[in-house]
N, C-alpha and C positions, 0 to 999 in steps of 0.2 A: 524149373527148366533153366536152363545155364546157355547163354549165348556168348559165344567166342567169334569177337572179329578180329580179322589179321589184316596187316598191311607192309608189305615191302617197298622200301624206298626205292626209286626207278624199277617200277614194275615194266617185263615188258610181254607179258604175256595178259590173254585177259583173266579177269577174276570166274572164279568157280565157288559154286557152294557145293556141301558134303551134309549130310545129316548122320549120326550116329544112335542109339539107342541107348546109350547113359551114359548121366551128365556127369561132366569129367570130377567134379568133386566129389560127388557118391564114389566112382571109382576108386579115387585115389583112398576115401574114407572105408571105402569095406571090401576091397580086394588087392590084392598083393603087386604087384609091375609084373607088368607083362615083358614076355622076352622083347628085348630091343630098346625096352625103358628103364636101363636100372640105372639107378642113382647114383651119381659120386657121391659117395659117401665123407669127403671128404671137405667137399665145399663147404665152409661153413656159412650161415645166417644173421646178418647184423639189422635189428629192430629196431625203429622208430616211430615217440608214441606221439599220439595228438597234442593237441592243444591244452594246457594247463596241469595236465596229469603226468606222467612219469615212463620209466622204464618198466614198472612194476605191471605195466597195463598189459605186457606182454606175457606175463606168466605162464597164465594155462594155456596158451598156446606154444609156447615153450615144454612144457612138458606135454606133450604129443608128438613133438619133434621127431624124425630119427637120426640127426644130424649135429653139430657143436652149436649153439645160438648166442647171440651178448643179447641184451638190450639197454640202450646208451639212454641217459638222462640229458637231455640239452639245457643248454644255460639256460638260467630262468625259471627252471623245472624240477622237484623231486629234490635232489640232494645239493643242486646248481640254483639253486631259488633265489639267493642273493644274487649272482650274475646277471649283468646285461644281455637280453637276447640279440643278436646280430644274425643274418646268416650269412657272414663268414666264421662267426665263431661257431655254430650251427654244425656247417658242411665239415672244420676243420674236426667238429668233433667224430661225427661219425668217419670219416677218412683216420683217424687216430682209432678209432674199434677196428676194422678193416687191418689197417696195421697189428694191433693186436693177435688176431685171430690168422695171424698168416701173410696178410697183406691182398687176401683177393677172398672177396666173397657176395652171394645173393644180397643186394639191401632192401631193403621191403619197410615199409611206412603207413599209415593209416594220418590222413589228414594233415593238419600239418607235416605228421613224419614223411608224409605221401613225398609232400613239396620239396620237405627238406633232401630225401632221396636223389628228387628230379634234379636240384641242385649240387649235390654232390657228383653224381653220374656225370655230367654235361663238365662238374669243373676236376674231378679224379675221374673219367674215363678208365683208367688203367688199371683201377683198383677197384670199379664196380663191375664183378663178370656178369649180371643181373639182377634186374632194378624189376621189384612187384611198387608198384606206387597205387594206394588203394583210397579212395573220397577224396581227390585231387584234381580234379579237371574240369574246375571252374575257375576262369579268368576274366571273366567279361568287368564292363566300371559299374552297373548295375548291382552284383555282386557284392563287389569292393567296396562300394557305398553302404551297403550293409550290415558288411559287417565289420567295418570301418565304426559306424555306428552301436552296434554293441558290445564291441570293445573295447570305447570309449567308457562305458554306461558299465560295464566289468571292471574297470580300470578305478572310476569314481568309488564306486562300491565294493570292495570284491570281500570283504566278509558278508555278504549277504549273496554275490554271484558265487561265491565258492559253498555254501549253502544250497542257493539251485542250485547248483552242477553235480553238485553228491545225489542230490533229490532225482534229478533227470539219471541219472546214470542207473540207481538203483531202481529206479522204474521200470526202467527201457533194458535193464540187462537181468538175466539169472544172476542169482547171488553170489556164486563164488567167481565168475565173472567179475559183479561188479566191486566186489570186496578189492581184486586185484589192480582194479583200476584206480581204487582210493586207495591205494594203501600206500603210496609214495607222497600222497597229498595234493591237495587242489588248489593253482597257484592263479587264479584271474588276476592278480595285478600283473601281471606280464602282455594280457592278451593287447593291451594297444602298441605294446613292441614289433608283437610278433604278426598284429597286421600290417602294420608301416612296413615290414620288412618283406613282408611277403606280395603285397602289392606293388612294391617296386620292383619286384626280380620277375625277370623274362624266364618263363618257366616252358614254353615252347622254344623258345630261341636254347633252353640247357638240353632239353630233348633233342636238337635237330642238333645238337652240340657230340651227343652221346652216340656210339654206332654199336651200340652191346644191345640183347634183347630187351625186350619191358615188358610187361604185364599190366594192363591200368585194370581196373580193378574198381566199379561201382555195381553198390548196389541199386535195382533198380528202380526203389521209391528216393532216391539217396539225389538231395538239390544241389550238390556238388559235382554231378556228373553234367548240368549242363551245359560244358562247352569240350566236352568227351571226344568227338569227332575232333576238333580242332588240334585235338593234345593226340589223339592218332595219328592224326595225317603228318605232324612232327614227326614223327620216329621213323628210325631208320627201319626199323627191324620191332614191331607193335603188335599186341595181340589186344581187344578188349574185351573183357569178362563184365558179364552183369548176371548180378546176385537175385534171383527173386524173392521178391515180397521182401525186399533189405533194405533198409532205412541207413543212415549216415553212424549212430553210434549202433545200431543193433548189428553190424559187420560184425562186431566182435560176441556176439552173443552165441554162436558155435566156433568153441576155439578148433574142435577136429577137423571142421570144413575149412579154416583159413591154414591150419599146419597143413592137410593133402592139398591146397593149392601150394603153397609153399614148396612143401615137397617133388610136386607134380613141374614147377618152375627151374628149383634147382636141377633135378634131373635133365632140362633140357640145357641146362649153360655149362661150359667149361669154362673152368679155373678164368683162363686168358680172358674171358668175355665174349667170346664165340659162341653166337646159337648156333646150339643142331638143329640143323635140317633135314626133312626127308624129301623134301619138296624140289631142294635144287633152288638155284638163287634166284626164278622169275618173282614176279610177282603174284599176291594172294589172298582170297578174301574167304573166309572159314567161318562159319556158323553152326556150332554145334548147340543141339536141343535135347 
């Protein structure tokens, strides 16, 4: 079952629920757009991967596409391994893909790419027409203490963290799955960069920055969703999807399901960063099962 909630900044009507009969990723996965939903075809898609691993993670997702895709390697990571992480150098780089591909397109992230997304949207506005941000909407100090903490403990060790990480990945993923994820390589000394850096940046504060749509995007066993509501009620223009029976890395273990959300996303943004609406600009609260 697939729950979608929506939220319009200055709502001024009240909220309404809707029920439908299937869930919007089946559709998108085993039926063709219906008239009124056809995709631009032209928007293309810039990918960013989690934490330690690469642009490579994005592959078979990538090919299920029906759209142009990058997916970018952030400093620190896959072919950037020597580089300092920063996220300004982060955000500059996906804003440099973006450029590439045209200058305007969907950005969509999983985990750290989630975050680095919400950062680039909030600080290129004009260059993100829509942001899927997917295991990102945990910000509490709770948290951050956490895994503040084992990425110090990654950073000490990381030939032996980058050992578990191949191990966890290939457990928790189908094989060619997780082949794709290893295949730019596993970088744990970076991970105490890239928490310092991500614990200091206002990831609500980029959200209520951003006035293009979003998509956040957890699954629903996934410990990253909890402060989900919180990163909703930032956005201007917010939808939130939960995955059942989806954990934090098994998101990526149906790449068909995360391209027809993808796809299902870009379809609703223009080029400029303007959601379509059918709805009219009240405010609204949408739960589909």
């Amino acid at each position: 079952m697939l729950k979608i909630s929506c939220c319009l900044r200055g709502a001024t009507r009240p909220p309404y629920n809707a029920t439908v009969r299937c869930g919007l990723l089946r559709q998108q996965r085993n039926a063709p757009l219906r008239r009124g939903e056809e995709t631009d075809m032209t928007l293309p898609v810039v990918l960013i991967h989690g934490i330690r691993v690469s642009g490579t993670m994005w592959d078979p997702v990538i090919s299920q596409l029906n759209r142009p895709a990058i997916a970018v390697d952030l400093p620190g990571h896959g072919t950037r391994r020597a580089e300092r992480f920063t996220m300004d150098a982060a955000t500059r780089t996906v804003a440099a893909a973006i450029d590439r591909v045209g200058g305007s397109a969907l950005v969509a992230g999983l985990s750290l790419g989630g975050y680095v997304g919400i950062a680039t949207a909030g600080r290129f506005p004009r260059r993100v027409a829509g942001l899927v941000a997917i295991g990102c909407t945990a910000s509490s100090a709770g948290t951050a203490r956490v895994y503040r903490a084992a990425a110090a403990l990654a950073g000490r060790f990381p030939e032996y963290a980058n050992r578990l990480s191949a191990y966890g990945f290939r457990r928790a993923l189908p094989k060619p799955v997780a082949d794709a994820v290893l295949a730019g390589g596993v970088a744990c000394e970076v991970m105490p960069e890239v928490v310092a850096a991500l614990t200091a940046h206002d990831h609500l504060g980029a959200l209520a920055a951003y006035p293009g749509p979003v998509w956040l995007v957890n699954g629903s066993r996934d410990p990253f969703r909890s402060d989900e509501q919180a990163f909703l009620a930032a956005c201007h223009n917010g939808r939130l999807i939960r995955l059942p029976r989806t954990g934090h890395v098994t998101t990526l273990a149906d790449p068909a399901r995360l391209a027809g959300l993808l796809e299902h996303a870009a379809s609703r943004t223009s080029p400029v960063g303007l959601a379509r609406s059918q709805h009219g600009s009240g405010g609204r609260h949408l739960a589909l099962k």
